[in-house]
C-alpha distance (Angstrom), angle and dihedral (degrees) to the residues before:
residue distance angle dihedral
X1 . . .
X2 4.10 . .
X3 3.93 89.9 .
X4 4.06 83.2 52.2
X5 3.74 103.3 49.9
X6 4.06 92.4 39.0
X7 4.25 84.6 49.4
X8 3.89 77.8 50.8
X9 3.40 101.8 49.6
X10 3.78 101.8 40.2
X11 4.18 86.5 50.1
X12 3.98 80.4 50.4
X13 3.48 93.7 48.6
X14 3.79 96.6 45.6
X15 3.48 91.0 45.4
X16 3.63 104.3 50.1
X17 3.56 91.1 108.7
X18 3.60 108.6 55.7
X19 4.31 97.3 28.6
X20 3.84 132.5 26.9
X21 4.06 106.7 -115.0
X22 4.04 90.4 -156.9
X23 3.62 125.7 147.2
X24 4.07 128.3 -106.9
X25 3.19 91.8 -108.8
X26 3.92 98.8 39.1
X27 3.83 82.5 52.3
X28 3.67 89.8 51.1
X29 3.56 100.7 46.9
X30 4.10 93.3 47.5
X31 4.14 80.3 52.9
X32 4.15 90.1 60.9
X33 4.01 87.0 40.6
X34 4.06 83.0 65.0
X35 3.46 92.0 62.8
X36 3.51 96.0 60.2
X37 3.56 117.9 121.5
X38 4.13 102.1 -117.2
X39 4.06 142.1 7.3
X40 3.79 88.6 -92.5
X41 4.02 100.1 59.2
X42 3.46 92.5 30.0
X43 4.23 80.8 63.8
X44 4.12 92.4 39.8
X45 3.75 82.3 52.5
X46 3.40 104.6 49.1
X47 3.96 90.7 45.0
X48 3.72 88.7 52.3
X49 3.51 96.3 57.4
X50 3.93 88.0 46.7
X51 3.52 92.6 55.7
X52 3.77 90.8 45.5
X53 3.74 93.1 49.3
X54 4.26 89.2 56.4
X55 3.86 89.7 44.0
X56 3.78 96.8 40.3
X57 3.69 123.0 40.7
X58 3.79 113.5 -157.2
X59 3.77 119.7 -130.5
X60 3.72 128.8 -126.0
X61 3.75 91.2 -106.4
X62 4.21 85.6 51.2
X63 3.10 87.1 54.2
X64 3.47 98.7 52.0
X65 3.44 94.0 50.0
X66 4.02 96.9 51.7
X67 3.38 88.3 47.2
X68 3.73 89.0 62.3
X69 3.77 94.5 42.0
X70 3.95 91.7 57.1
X71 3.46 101.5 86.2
X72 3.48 99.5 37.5
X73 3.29 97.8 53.5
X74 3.78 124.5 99.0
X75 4.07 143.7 174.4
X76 3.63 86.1 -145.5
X77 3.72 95.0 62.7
X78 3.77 100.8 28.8
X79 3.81 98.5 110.0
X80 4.20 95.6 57.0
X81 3.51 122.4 82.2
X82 4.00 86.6 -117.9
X83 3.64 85.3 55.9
X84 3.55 103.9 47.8
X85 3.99 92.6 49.3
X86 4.15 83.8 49.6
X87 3.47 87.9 59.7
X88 3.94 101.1 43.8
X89 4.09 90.6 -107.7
X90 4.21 91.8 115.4
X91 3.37 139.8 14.2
């Protein structure tokens, strides 16, 4: 499992410049930030989840579970109940 995340991260770190090496749930929580209403909580938003992502570390079942909610999720829909639950706000 060490060998795998250290492969991971030096691929990441190589990487960085032509891919993004976020997290599901990083990815996920940058998606929500798009639905804010203006430039300025969009950027409150995304550094939120930042600092959440350094403080909290997401497990591989979170992960998981983001990484289902991705494409479901949508700004468009955010405000029903079928929205929120596509978007991992409500169960």
């Amino acid at each position: 499992m060490r060998r795998f995340l250290l492969t991971a991260a030096v691929l990441c770190a190589s990487l960085s410049g032509l891919t993004a090496c976020k997290s599901s749930c990083r990815e996920l929580s940058e998606k929500l930030c798009e639905c804010a209403l203006n430039s300025v909580e969009k950027q409150a938003c995304q550094q939120r989840a930042a600092d959440e992502e350094g403080r909290v570390e997401p497990t591989a079942e979170d992960e998981v579970a983001c990484e289902a909610k991705l494409e479901g999720c949508d700004c468009r829909t955010i405000e029903t109940e079928e929205g929120k639950k596509a978007c991992g706000l409500a169960r």
